[in-house]
C-alpha positions as CSV (number, residue, x, y, z in Angstrom):
1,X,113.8,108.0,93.4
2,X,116.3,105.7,95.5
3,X,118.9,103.7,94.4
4,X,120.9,100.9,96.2
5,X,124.2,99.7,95.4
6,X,125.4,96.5,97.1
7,X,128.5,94.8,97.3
8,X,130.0,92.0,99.4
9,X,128.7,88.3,98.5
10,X,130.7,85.8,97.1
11,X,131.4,82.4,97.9
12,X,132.9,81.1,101.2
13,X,133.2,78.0,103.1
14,X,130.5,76.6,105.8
15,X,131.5,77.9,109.0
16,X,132.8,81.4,107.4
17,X,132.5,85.2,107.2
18,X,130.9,87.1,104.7
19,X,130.0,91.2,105.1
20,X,127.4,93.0,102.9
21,X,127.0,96.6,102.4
22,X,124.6,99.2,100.9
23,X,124.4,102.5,100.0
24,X,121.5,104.3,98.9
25,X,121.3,107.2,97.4
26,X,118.1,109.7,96.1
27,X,115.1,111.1,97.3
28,X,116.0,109.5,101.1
29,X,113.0,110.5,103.6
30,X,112.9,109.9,107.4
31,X,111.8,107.6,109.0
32,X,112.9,104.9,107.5
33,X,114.0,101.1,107.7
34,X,117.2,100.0,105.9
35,X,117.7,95.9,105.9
36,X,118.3,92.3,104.3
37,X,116.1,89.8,102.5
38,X,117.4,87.0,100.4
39,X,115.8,84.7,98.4
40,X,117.0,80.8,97.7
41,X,116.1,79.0,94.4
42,X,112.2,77.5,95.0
43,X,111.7,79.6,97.9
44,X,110.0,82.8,98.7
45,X,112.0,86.2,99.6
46,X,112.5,86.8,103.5
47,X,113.5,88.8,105.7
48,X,116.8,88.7,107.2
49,X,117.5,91.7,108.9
50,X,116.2,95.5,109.3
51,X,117.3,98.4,111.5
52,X,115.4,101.8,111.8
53,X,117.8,105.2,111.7
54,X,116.8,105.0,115.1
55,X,118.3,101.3,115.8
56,X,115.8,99.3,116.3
57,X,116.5,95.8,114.6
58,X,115.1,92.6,113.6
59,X,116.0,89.6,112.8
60,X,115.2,85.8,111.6
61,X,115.4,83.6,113.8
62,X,117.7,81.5,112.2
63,X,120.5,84.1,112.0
64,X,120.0,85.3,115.4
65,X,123.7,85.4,117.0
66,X,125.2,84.8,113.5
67,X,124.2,88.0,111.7
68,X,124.9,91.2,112.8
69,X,122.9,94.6,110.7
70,X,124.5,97.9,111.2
71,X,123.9,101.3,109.7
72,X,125.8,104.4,109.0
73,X,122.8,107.1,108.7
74,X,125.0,109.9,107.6
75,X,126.2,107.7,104.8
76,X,122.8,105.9,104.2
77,X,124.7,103.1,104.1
78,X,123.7,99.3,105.6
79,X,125.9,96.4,106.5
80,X,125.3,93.0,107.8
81,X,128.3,90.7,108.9
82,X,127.7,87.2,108.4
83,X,129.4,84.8,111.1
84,X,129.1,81.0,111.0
85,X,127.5,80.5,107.6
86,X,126.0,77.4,106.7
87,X,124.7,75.9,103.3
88,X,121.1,76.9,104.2
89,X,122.5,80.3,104.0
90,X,122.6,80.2,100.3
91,X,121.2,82.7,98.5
92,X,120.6,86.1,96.6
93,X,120.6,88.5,99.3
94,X,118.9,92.5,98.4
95,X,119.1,95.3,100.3
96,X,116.1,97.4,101.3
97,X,114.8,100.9,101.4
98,X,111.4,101.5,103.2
99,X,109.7,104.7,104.1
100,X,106.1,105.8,104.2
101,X,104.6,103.7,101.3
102,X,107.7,103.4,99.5
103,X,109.8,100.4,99.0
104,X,113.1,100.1,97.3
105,X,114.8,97.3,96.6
106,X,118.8,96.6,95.0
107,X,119.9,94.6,92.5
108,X,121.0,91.4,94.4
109,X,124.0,89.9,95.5
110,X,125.1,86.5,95.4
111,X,125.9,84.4,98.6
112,X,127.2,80.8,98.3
113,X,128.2,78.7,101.1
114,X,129.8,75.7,100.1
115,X,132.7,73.4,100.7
C-alpha cells in the first residue's frame, strides 16, 4: 500500500502564491508518475500537473507558466508552486501516485482564491 500526505493550501488573494507538497510513503514501485488534480464544486476532477521520476511533465493548459511541479525522488515527495492564482483556481487539490495499474490518491487539500 501507498499513502500520501499533503499539505500547503489555504486561502490567498487573486494574484498570489500558494505551494503544495506530498509525500508518499509504502509499497513505492518504479516507474512511476507523481502529480496534481483538483476538483471545483459541480465540476469533474482534472489534471493539473504530473512529472515522471524521470522528469517528464505535464500540464493544463491553463496553468501553463503559472504552475510549477517538482519532485524529490529520494524523498518521494511532490510539490507544485502556484504563481498568479486566480478565482478559477479554486478548488480541492489531491496529490497522485500512479504505477503499473495502480493508482493512489491523498486526502485533499483546500485551495481558495479570493479577495
Amino acid at each position: 500500500q501507498v499513502q500520501l500526505v499533503e499539505s500547503g493550501g489555504g486561502l490567498v488573494q487573486p494574484g498570489g502564491s500558494l505551494s503544495l507538497s506530498c509525500a508518499a510513503s509504502g509499497s513505492i514501485r518504479s516507474p512511476n508518475t507523481m502529480g496534481w488534480y483538483r476538483q471545483a464544486p459541480g465540476k469533474l476532477r482534472e489534471l493539473v500537473a504530473t512529472m515522471t521520476n524521470g522528469g517528464r511533465t505535464n500540464y493544463l493548459d491553463s496553468v501553463k507558466g503559472r504552475f510549477t511541479i517538482s519532485r524529490d525522488n529520494a524523498k518521494n515527495t511532490v510539490y507544485l508552486q502556484m504563481n498568479s492564482l486566480k478565482p478559477e483556481d479554486t478548488a480541492v487539490y489531491y496529490c497522485n501516485l500512479a504505477y503499473f495499474i495502480y493508482d493512489f490518491w491523498g486526502q485533499g487539500t483546500q485551495v481558495t482564491v479570493s479577495s
